[in-house]
N, C-alpha and C positions, 0 to 999 in steps of 0.2 A: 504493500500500500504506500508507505513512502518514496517508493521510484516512479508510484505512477501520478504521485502530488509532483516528483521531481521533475515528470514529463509535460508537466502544466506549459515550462519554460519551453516547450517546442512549438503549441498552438499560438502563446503570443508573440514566436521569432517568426513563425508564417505570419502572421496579422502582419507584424509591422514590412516584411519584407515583401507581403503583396500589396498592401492599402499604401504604405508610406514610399514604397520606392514605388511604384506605378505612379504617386502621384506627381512625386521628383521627375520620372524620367517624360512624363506628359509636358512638364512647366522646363525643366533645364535640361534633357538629354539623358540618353539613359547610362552616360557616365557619371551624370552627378549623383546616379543612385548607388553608386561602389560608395562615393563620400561621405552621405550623407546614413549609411548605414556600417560603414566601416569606419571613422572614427569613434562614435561611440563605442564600439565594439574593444577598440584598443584601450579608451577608459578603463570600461566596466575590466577588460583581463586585469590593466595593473589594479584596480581595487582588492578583486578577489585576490593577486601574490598578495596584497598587502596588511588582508585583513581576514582570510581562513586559512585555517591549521588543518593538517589533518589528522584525525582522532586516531585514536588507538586499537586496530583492527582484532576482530573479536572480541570487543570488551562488552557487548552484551550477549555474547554466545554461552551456554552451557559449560561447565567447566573442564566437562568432557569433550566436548568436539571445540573450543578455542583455541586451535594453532596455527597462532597469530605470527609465525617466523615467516617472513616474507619469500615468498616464492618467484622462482625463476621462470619467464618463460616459458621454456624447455618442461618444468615441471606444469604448471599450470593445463600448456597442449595435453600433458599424458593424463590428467583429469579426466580434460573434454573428452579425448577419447578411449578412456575406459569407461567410460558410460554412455550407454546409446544414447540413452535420454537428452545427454549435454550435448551429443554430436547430432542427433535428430534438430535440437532444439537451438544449435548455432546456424542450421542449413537454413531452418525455417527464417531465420531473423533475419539470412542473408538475402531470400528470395522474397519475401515480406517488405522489405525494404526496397528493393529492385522494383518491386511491382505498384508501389503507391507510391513511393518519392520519386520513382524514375518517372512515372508517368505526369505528376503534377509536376515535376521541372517542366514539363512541355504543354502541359495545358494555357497556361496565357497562349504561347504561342499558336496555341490551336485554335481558343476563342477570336485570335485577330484575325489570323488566316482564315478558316471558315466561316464568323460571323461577325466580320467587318470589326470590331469592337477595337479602341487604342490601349494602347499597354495600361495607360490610369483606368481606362474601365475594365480590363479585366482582371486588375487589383483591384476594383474599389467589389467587383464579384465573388469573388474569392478570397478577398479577405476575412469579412464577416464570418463566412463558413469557417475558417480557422478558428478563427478566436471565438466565437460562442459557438459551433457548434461541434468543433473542436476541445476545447473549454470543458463543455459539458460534457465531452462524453469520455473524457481523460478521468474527469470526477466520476460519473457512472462506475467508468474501469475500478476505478480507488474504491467506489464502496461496495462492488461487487467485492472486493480482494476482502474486505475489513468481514463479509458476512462466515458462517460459520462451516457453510461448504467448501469456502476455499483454504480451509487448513488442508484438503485435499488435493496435492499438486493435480493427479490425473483431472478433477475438474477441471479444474482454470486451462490447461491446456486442450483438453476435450471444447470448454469453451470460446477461445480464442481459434481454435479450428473450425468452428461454425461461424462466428463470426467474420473471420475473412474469408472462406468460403463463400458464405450470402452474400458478402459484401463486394464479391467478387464481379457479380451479376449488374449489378448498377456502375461499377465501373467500365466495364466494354459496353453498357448501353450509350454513357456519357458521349462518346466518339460514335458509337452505331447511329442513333435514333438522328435524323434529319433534321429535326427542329431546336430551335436556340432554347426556347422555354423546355421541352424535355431534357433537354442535354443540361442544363441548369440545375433543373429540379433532381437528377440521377447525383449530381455535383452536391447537391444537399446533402445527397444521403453517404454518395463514397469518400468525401473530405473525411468529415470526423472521425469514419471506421479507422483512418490510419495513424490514427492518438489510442484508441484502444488497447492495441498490443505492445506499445515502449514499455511501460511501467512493468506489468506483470511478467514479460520476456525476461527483461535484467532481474526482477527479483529471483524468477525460478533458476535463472543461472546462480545465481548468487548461491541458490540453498543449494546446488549441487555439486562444489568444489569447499575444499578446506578455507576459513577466513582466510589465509596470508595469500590465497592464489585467486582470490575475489577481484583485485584489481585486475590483474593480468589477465584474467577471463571476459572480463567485462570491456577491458582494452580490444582485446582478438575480436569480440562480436565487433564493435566499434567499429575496427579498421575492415572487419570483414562487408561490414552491411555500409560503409561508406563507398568500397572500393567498388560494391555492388551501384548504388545510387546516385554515385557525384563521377563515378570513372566509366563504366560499363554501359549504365543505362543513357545518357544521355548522348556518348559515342552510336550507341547501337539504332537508340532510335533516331538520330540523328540521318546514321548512315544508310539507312531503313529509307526514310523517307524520302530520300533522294534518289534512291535507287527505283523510289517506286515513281516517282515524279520523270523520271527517262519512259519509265517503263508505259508513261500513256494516262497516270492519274493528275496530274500537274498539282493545283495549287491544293486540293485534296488527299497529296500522295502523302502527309502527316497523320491525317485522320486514319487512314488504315496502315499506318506504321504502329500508330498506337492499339489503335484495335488487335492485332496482331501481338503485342504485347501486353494487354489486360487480361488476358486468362491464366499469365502465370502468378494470379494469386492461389488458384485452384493446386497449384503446385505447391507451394506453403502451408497452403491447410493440409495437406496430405501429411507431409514432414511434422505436423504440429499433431495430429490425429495417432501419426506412428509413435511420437515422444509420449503420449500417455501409457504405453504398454510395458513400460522398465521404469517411467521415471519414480513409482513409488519405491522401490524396491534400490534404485539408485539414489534417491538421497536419503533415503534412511542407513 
């Protein structure tokens, strides 16, 4: 429940980086929205060196399982993979990630291209959905986690498999369905779904390695599901669409780049589906 209060911080970095730089890049270019959202950004870093510690790992763990000696790397990977659960459940975070941030990195792009809209309106669209509808349902996440079924890891992951699953369906409509107002309304429902799964993903990793190898676990998803969403996905669908745009789709060859790429959330749920079958037995 606490990581998924922690993940609060990701719906309102969407807000301001869809509603505030679309409005920047409307009024001065849309170089001045690297400035206007990357200065504060170097702030806010030297605050945190200057004003959080980091606590003392394991120190509310049992007295039995807190071994709190920092772990290597090297040790951390042998965790992930001697537990299916941990290796099921870093694939999923990897392809989970691929499938809703890859795909929203390119949606402005898609509302201008196929429905005329400028970069400020399709931040000032998509922003809202972040922040409250995002918002809310990162808090949903949280108080599902706080009820009393989920001291059962196999639920929460049974859960989070159904929910990107369903949530799967509205996302390849968004790009399918012809009309600006459906493809909107489908945008209502697949924004928020991709705040649901941060929080409880990092916690259930968390409970499945030794406290000292928490960092380094949590690092690997990190770089694993970044390498996926900020390097992979935007190259692919990128290259995707351009390929389709020769190929006879022209200024529509985005739309079914992405379409194309919205059903590998069904692939994630799968991964998330398979992780409930060991993971009780693995973090106990």
């Amino acid at each position: 429940m606490a990581l998924t209060i922690f993940a609060l911080g990701a719906s309102l970095g969407a807000w301001l980086g869809s509603s505030v730089a679309g409005e920047v890049a409307d009024r001065f270019g849309w170089r001045a929205a690297f400035l206007a959202l990357g200065i504060p950004g170097v702030v806010i870093a030297l605050l945190v060196y200057l004003t959080v510690r980091e606590p003392m790992r394991g120190a509310l763990d049992a007295a039995s399982t807190a071994d709190a000696t920092p772990a290597s790397l090297r040790t951390a990977l042998h965790h992930i993979r001697s537990r299916r659960s941990a290796t099921h459940l870093l694939i999923a975070a990897t392809v989970a990630t691929f499938w809703s941030w890859g795909l929203m990195w390119w949606t402005p792009t898609f509302l201008v291209r196929s429905y005329g809209m400028t970069v400020g309106e399709a931040g000032a669209t998509l922003g809202p959905m972040h922040l409250f509808a995002g918002s809310a349902c990162t808090i949903l996440a949280g108080w599902l986690m706080a009820r009393p079924a989920a001291r059962d890891p196999r639920y929460v992951v049974r859960l989070l498999a159904w929910v990107t699953a369903v949530t799967t369906v509205p996302s390849i409509l968004v790009y399918l369905v012809p009309s600006r107002e459906l493809a909107i309304a489908m945008l209502w429902i697949f924004v928020p779904a991709i705040y649901f799964y941060i929080g409880p993903i990092l916690g259930l990793l968390q409970n499945l390695v030794p406290a000292g190898a928490r960092a380094q676990a949590c690092a690997v998803l990190l770089f694993t599901a970044n390498i996926a969403n900020l390097v992979v996905a935007p190259q692919l669908i990128g290259i995707m669409s351009d390929q389709l745009a020769t190929a006879g789709f022209g200024r529509e060859s985005l739309r079914w780049a992405l379409i194309i790429v919205a059903p590998t959330g069904f692939w994630a749920a799968w991964h998330l589906w398979t992780c409930g079958r060991t993971i009780r037995e693995d973090q106990a």
